[in-house]
N, C-alpha and C positions, 0 to 999 in steps of 0.2 A: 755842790747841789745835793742834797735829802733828796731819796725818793723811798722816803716814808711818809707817805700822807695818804688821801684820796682827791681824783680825777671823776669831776661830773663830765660823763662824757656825751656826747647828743647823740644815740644813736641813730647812723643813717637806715633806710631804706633797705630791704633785702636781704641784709646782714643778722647773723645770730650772735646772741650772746659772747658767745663763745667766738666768733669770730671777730668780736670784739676786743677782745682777751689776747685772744691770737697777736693781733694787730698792735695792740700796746706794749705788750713784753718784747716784739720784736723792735720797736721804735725805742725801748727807752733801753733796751737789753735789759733785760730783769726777770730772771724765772718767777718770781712769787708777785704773782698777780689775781686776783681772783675779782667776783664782778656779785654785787646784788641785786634780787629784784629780775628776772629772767623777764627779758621781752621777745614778743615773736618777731620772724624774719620780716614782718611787712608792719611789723609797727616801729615808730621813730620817738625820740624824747630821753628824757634822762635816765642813763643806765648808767650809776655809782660803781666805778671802780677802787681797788683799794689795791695799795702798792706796796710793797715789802711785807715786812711784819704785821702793818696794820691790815693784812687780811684776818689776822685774828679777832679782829675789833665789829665784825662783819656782823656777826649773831648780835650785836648789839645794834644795832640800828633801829630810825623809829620805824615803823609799819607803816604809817599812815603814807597815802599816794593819792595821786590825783591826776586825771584822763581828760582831753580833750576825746570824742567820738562823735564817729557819726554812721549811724544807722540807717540800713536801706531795706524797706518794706518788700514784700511782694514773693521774695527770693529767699530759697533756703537752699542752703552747702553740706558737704560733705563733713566741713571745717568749721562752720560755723562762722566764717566769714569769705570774702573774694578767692581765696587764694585754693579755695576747694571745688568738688565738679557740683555743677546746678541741679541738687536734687527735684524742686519743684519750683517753679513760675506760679504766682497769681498777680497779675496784674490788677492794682487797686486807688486807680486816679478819684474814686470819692472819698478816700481814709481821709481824714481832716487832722490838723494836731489837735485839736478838740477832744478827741478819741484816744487820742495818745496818752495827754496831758492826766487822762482820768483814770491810769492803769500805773504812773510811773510809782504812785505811791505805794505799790505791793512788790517794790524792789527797793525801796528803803530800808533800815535798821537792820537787825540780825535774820539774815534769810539764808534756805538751803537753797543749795547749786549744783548742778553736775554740770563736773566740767566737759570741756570740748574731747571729743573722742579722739582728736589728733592736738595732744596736749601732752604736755613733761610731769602728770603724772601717774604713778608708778603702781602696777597692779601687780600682783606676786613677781614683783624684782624686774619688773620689765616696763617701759614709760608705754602712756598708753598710742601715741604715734607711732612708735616701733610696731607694735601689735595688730595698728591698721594698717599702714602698707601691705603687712603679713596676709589681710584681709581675714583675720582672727577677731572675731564679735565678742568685744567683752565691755559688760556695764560697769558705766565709770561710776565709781564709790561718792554718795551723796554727800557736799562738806558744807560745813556753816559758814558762812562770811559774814562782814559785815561792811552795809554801806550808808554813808553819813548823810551825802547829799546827791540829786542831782537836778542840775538847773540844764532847762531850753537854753541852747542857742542861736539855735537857726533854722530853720522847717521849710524843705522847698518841696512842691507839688509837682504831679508828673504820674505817668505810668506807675513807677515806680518810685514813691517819695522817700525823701532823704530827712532823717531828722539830727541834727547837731547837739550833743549834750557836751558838759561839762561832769563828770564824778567823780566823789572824793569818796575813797574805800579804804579799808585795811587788806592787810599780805590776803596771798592767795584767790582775791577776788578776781574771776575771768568777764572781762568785758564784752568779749563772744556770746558768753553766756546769757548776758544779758538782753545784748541783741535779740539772739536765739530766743528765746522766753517771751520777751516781748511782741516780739512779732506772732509768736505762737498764741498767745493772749489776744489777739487784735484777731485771729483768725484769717491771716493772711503770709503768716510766715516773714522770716526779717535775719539781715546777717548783717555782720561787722565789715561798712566799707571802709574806712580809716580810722587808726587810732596813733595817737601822740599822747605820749606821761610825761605830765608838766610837774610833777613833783611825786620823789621816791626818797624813803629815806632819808630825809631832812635834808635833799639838795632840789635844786629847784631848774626849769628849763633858761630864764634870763640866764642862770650864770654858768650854765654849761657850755661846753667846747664840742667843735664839730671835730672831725678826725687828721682835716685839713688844716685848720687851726693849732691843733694837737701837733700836729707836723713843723709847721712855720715854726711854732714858739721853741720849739726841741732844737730845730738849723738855726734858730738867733740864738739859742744856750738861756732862753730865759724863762722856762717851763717851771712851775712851782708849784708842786701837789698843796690841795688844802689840807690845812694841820688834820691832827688827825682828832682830834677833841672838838672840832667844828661840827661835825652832825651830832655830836652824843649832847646837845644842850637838855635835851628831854627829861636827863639825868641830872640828880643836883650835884654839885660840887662840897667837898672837903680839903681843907688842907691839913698836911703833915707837918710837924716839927722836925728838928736834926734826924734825935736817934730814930723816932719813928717813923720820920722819912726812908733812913736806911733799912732798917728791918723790912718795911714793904717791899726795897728794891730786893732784898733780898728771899722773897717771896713766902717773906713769915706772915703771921696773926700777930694785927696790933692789937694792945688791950687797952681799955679803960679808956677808950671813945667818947669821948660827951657829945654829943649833938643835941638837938631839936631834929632834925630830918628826919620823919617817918616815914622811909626809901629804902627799896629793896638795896640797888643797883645805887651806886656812889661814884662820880668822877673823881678821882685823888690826884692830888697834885703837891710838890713844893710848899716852902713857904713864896719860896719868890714865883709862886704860878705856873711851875716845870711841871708839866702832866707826865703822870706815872701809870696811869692806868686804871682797871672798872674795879671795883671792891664791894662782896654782898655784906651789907649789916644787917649783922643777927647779938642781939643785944648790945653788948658793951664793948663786941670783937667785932673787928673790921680784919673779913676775910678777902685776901686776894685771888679774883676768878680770872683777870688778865692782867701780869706786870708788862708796862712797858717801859722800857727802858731808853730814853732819849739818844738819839744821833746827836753827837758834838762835831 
């Protein structure tokens, strides 16, 4: 059995990233593990590991991701979701999603964001949740994101009403954030009470594994990481000839490239379809940024 590939794994409940990490290098025995796409301890859904070598393959993954959430008016956290202390209460049983519906568009396309003040990241070398436990006040650095979509799902009324969305965003987008914003917008205040990422980096919730699962398949001996060229589709493809096959394993510049592809980033592979690894092209040279080199 390869265990060079990548493992969609469902993250559970409660569990950090890194506890994630933890848990599969002990299970498969295999020091080089690493994980993309960092989710917090109370959200669940697809966290992309990568196994052996192919944690080098990591920086290339797509960005684009996608959130089930659901948002609860009235309440603002410390956290910016449940899992922080209740800074203020409004109870607001007239908010209609009418009200909602009419504000969601000023959180579409390219918009700024500060992030959550107990979040992973990093103010002069320090993450900025280390800083607040510290009870050290520092304003989180304003960043662009950008988000594609977001569709209603479900809108339940009450004290404090519940809205259900769906959003599709790129890296670095905080979902708290948006909560947080929105509610702030409605003038009634709002945090993140559940969130699930149904797709990260070009793996998706249907075909991910829970850690139990993960488990069984390992005690039957029949666990098979996905190849490792299975997320890079976003990427076009090239194939190599003999020598110039050899020369890329051997982490030279091929020359006198012909394509059509106008692509930064290039999958290479075999004549017979053996993936060799990502290659930037810059004119007529196909430079090697990742060799990989196949397990037989």
């Amino acid at each position: 059995m390869s265990l060079q590939g990548f493992l969609n794994l469902n993250k559970p409940f409660g569990w950090t990233s890194h506890d994630c990490v933890a848990k599969v290098r002990k299970l498969l025995h295999l020091k080089r593990v690493g994980h993309a796409g960092t989710l917090d301890p109370a959200a669940t859904g697809v966290l992309p590991i990568a196994l052996g070598k192919v944690t080098r393959l990591l920086q290339y993954l797509p960005s684009y991701k996608a959130y089930n959430a659901t948002i609860r008016f009235g309440i603002t956290t410390t956290t910016d979701d449940l899992q922080g202390e209740v800074i203020k209460l409004c109870a607001c049983p007239e908010l209609k999603l009418e009200n909602v519906k009419d504000l969601l568009s000023q959180f579409l396309g390219k918009i700024n964001q500060i992030p959550p003040s107990y979040s992973a990241i990093q103010v002069n070398g320090k993450r900025l949740y280390d800083l607040a436990r510290q009870g050290v006040a520092v304003e989180a650095p304003v960043r662009t994101v950008e988000v594609f979509s977001i569709n209603v799902l479900n809108w339940r009324r009450g004290e404090f009403p519940e809205l259900d969305v769906a959003i599709a965003c790129g890296t670095g987008t905080y979902i708290r954030s948006i909560a947080r914003d929105l509610g702030e917008a409605l003038h009634v205040g709002g945090t993140l009470a559940a969130l699930q990422r149904t797709v990260s980096s070009g793996f998706n919730l249907a075909s991910s594994v829970s850690i139990d699962m993960l488990e069984t398949q390992i005690q039957a001996g029949n666990f098979q990481p996905t190849s490792p060229d299975q997320p890079l589709q976003h990427f076009s493809k090239i194939n190599l000839s003999g020598d110039h096959a050899l020369k890329w394993r051997q982490g030279q510049r091929v020359a006198k490239i012909t394509t059509k592809l106008n692509a930064q980033y290039l999958r290479v592979y075999t004549e017979d379809n053996l993936f060799l690894g990502i290659g930037e092209l810059k004119d007529n040279l196909l430079i090697p940024t990742m060799v990989f080199e196949p397990v037989s």
